[in-house]
Each structure stands twice: as C-alpha cells, then as structure tokens.
N, C-alpha and C positions, 0 to 999 in steps of 0.2 A: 383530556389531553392524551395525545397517544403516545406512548415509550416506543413501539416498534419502529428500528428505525423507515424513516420514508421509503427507500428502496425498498425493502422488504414488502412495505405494505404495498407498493406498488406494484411490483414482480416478484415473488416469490419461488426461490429458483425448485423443482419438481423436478424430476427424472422418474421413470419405470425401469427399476434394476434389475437384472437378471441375479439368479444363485449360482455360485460358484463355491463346491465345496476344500480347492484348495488351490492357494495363488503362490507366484513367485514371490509379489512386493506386496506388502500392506503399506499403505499410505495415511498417515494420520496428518485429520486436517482437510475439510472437503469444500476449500473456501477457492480463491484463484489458485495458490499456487500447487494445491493438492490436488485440481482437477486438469492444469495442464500439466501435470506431471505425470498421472496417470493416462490421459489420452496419450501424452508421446510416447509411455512403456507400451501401450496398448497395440500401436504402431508398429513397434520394432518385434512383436510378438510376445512380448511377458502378458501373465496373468495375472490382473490386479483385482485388491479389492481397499477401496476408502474407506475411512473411521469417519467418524465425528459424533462429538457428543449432543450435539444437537442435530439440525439440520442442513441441507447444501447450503452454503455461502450466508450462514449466521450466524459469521463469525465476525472479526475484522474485515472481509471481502463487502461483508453488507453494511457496513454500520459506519464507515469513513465519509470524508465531504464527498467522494465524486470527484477529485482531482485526477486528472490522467497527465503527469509533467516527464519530461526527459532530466539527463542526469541521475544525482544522488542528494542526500540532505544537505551537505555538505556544499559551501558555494563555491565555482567552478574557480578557479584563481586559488582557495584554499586549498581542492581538492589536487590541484598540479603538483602543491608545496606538499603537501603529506603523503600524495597516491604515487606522486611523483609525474613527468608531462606525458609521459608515452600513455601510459597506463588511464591517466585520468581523459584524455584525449579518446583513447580506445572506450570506455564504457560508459562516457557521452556518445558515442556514435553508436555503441551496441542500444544503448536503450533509446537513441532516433530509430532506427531497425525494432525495434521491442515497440515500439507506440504504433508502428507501422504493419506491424502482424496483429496488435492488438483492435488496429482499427480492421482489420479483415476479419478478424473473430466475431469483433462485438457488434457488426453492422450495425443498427439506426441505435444502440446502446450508447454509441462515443460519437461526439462533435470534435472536429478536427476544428476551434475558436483561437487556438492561441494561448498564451496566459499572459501574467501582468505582476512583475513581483517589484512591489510597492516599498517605497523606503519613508517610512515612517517619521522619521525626523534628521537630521543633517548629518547624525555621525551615519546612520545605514543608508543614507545615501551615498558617501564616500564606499561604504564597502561595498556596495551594489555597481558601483561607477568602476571599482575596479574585476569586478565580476564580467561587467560588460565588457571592461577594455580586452579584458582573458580570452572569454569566447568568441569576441571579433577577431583577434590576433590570431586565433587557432582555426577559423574559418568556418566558426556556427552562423548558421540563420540567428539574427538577434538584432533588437532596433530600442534604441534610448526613446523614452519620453520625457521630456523634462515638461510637460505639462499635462496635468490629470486632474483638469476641472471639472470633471463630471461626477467627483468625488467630493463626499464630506465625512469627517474631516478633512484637513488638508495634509496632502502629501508631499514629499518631497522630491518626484520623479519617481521614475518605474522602468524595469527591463519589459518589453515584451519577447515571451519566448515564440515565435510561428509554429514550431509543430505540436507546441501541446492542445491539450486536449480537456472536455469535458466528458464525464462517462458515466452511465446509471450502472454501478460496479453489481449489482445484483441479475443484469442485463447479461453483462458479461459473464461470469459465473454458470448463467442458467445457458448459454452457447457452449459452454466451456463443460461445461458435466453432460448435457446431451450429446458431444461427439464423442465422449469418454464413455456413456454407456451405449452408444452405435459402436463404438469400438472394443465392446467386450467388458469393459471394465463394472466392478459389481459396488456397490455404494452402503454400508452399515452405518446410514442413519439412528441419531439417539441412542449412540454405542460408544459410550466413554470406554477412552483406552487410560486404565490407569498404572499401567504395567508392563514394558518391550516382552516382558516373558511370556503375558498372555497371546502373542502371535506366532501364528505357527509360519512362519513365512522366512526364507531364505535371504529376505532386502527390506530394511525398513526405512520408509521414511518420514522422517517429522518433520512436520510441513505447519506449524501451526502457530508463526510469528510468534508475538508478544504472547500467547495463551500458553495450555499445554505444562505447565510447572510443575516439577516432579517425576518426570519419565525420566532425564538423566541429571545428574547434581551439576554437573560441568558447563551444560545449557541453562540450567537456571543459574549460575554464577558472570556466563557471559552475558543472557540474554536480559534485556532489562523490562519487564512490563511496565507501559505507560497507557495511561485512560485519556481516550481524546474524546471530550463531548461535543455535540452538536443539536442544530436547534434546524425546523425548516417554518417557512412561513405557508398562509394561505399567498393562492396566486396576488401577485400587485398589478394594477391596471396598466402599469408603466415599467419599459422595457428600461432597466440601469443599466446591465451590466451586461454587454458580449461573451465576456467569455473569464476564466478563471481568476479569482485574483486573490493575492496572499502577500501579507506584511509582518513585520516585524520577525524578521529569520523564520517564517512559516508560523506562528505563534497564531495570527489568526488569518483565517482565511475563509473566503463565500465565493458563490456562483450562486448565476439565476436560471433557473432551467427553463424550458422550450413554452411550459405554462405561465410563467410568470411568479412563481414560487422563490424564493431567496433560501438557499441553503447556507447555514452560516457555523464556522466551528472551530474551536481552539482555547484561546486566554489560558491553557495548560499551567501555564509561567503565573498564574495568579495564584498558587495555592500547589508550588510544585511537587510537597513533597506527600500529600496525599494523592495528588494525581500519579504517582508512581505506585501506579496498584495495578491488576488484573479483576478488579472487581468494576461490573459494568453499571453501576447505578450511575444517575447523574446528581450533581452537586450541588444544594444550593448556593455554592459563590460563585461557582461558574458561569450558573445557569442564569445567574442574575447579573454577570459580566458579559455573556452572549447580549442579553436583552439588551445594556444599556450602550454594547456599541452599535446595534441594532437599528436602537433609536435614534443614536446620532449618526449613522449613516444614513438613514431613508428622511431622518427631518420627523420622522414620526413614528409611535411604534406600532405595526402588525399586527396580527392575527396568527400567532405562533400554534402550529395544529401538529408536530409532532417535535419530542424532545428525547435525547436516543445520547447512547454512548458507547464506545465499542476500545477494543486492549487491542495495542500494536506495539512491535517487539522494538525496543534500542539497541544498540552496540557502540559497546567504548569508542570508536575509529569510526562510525556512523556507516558502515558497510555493510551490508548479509551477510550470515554462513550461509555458505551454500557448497557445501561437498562431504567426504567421510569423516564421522565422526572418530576421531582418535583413539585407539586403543577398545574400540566397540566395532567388533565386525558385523558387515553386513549393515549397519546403521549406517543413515546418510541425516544432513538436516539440510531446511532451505526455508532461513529464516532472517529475520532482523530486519526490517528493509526502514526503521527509523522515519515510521509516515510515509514511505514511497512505494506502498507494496499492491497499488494497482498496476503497477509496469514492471518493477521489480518481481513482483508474483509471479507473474507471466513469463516474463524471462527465466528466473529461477527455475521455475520449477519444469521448464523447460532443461535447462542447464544439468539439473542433477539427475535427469533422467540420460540424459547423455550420458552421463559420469559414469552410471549403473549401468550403461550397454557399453562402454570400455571404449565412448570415446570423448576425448582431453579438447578441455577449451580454454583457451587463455586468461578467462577469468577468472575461473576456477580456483587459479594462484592467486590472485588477488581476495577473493572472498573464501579463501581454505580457514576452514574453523581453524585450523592448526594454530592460528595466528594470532590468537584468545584464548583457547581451551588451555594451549601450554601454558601461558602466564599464569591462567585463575589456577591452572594445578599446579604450579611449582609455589 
C-alpha cells in the first residue's frame, strides 16, 4: 500500500534553485500559498528565499482531495449573515477571479467540471436550498438538482456550482515554484524553520496553514490543526462521476480523475477530536470509514492503491489570516483557509505579497489576523 499521497507520486513538484546569500522576505511554507507568494514578491523586485521542512508542495498543497471550489467554508447564505452582504458577495466574486487565474497557472493540472454539493439527507437539504436561493439572488452561476440518480446512496438534491473546478494540486505547485525560481526566487528545501530568529531577512512570511506550530503562540491559539485523510483507487472501467462532489457540510467528499481512479476523503466528524491533530498518519477508523462509503458508493469495493493524509489550518470565523501579524514587525501570515486552500492559497498568497509592497486590498480587512490574535490575547 502506498502512504505517498497520489499527487505526489504522480508529479512531484522539482525545481533547480539558484543561491542567494541574502533576501529581503524569507517565506515559510513552500506549498501553493508560499510559492505564489514568492513569485509575486519576485515580480515587484524583492529577494526571496522559501523554507520548508520537507519538500515543494509536501505539505497540505499535495496531500488534499484535488478540489478546486469558489467561495469559503462557510455556506454562502451563512456567510452574508456573519461576513455580512457586501463583503460575503465581494470574496465569492474575488475567488470566481482566484479559480480563473488559477486555471491560467495550472494549465492541463485543473478541469474547469463544475462541482456538486450534495445534501445528505432532508434537514442539509433545507440549508443547501437556502444556500441556492442566496447565490441566485446575488446573481452567481448556480443550478438546483433535485435529482442525483446516478448516486448511491441516496441523496437528497445537490447545488451544482459551474465554475468550480478539479485540479492535480501538485500540478499546480510544480507551475507555481518554477516561475518563482524563473523569477529569482531561491527555495531551502528539508530546512525546518524552528525559530523567526533564525532568519535574517527584513519580511517574513508564514505561509504554512494548518502546520508550522510553535513559530508564534498567538497563531497557534488561532490557528487550529485538523487531519484530512484520503484514500485513491486503482483506475474503474466505468466513468461515475464528472466532476467534484462533497456532502455532508464538506465532511466527505470524492472526484474521479481523467484515468478512472476515485479519489475519496474526509469522515473527519467520525473521530473529531483525534483528527484535530497536525500529525499526518492515517487512522484506522477513518480509514475503514473511507472503505466502507467506498463500497457503498461504487456497489463494490476497489482496489485501494494509495492511502495518504495531510494537516490543513481551521479558524474560529472559518476565514484566513492573511496580513501583519500583530505586535511582530515585519511578520506577515497567510493561513487558515478551513479545507479551501487550493484557491485560497492562490489568492492569499498572492494578497499578502501585495500587503508587503504597500499596496491595500479590501480583503485584507476582512481576513486581518487582528481580528483573532486580539481575542486569543486578551
């Protein structure tokens, strides 16, 4: 059985870095959001160089299902009531824009498919139903199914979203670190950073989701590590599933890729309070809760050929930090994205590269650590 998640074994993202003996920004975290962060400083003329304790994009970048969705965790009707309408309105449309750069990045890595968010039984139809009525009213692309027979179990209707997306997120990554070192930027591979002190650099950024524990106490008090495991199959002779699909508030979700392989991953909620760890083993109840929806989706069970698990960051308000870290100069972070961090990543880390060349973007206010760190410190 292989542990490496499938992406990896598939693409393993490589780069040829150049030496640079001293940078403006070190970047920690060389997974999506710490490599589009670094090409855009790269851009504006900063001198960068990436950390990571392992490898490019072996981190959370490589080890997620493969989902590429617009939005946030948070369902859209929710997010109006807490983010409030302007606001929740604006960064559904920034991350329509954010899938739409990332399909320019990640060329034959992302399928523009669609997705399919499934209600499980009558009461997450009712909130799904009003999810729908939300972003029709606000004027998203979005279309009701009330019938999804080509499913087993049975479902109880399903949003399809148009512009989401499926995506080999190691794909992406390996696009994403080669224009970063085309554009200067230098990469210290198998270089755990366990210490802000140890860098000698004028800008730092922590870019390293759900991982990373122990750089600042304040991020470990917001930031919440959660374990999402995942299973892939050998190819099936038989095409199920088009394009992305996820039930039960995200809780589980699968795609079929281009081969005929079933990527399947989540049941998190069956054993929640050990899955709130940063330790990447996988589980046996999980791993034998993947199997058994497995088999009752397909009517039979597979030929399971890799089983993988990878740490993505929470937040109380299920939004990123993404800007300066409070009371730490020169520290920036660009983290949390709550399961959404192949679009989020992207964006992000795009974002707080902004931030760090002195120019302001309206999300910014929206995802300002400020808005966490103060609580967990007071």
């Amino acid at each position: 059985m292989e542990t490496t998640p499938f992406w990896l074994a598939e693409s393993k993202p490589t780069v040829r870095s150049r030496r640079i003996d001293d940078v403006d920004v070190a970047v920690i975290g060389a997974g999506i959001t710490g490599c589009a962060c670094a090409y855009a400083l790269a851009q504006t003329g900063h001198s960068v160089r990436v950390y990571d304790a392992r490898g490019i994009g072996e981190g959370a970048s490589g080890r997620n299902g493969g989902f590429a969705l617009r939005g946030a965790a948070a369902r859209y009707d929710v997010a109006r009531e807490t983010y409030g309408a302007d606001a929740a309105r604006e960064l559904w449309r920034r991350t329509e824009a954010a899938l739409d750069n990332l399909e320019s990045v990640a060329g034959d890595a992302f399928r523009r498919t669609g997705s399919l968010r499934l209600a499980a039984d009558v009461e997450e139809r009712v909130e799904i139903e009003a999810e729908y009525e939300a972003l029709r009213d606000d004027g998203f692309a979005v279309e009701w199914r009330d019938e999804v027979t080509h499913l087993r179990p049975d479902f109880r209707g399903a949003i399809f979203h148009p512009p989401d997306g499926a995506l080999q997120p190691a794909g992406l990554v390996q696009r994403l670190a080669t224009r970063a070192a085309e554009a200067g930027v230098a990469f210290a591979e198998d270089q755990r950073v366990d210490s802000l002190d140890a860098l000698d650099a004028e800008q730092i950024v922590i870019a390293t989701d759900g991982s990373g524990r122990g750089l600042l106490p304040e991020l470990d008090e917001a930031l919440w590590p959660a374990r999402g495991q995942v299973i892939a199959t050998a190819p099936l002779r038989e095409r199920l599933f088009d394009c992305p699909h996820y039930a039960r508030h995200g809780f589980d979700y699968w795609q079929q890729l281009p081969d005929g392989r079933v990527v399947l991953g989540g049941f998190r909620d069956f054993s929640i309070l050990t899955e709130m760890t940063d330790d990447e083993t996988p589980t046996e109840p999980i791993q034998q809760a993947l199997d058994a929806f497995l088999a009752e989706l397909l009517g039979e069970m597979p030929e399971v050929t890799h089983r993988w698990a990878g740490v993505f960051g929470l937040t109380q308000d299920l939004l990123p930090l993404v800007g300066r870290v409070p009371g730490h100069d020169g520290v920036w972070v660009a983290a949390g994205y709550s399961g959404h961090g192949n679009v989020f990543g992207l964006l992000c880390g795009e974002l707080v590269a902004a931030a760090i060349d002195g120019r302001l973007d309206s999300l910014l206010e929206l995802f300002s650590p400020a808005r966490l760190l103060e609580v967990t410190a007071g």
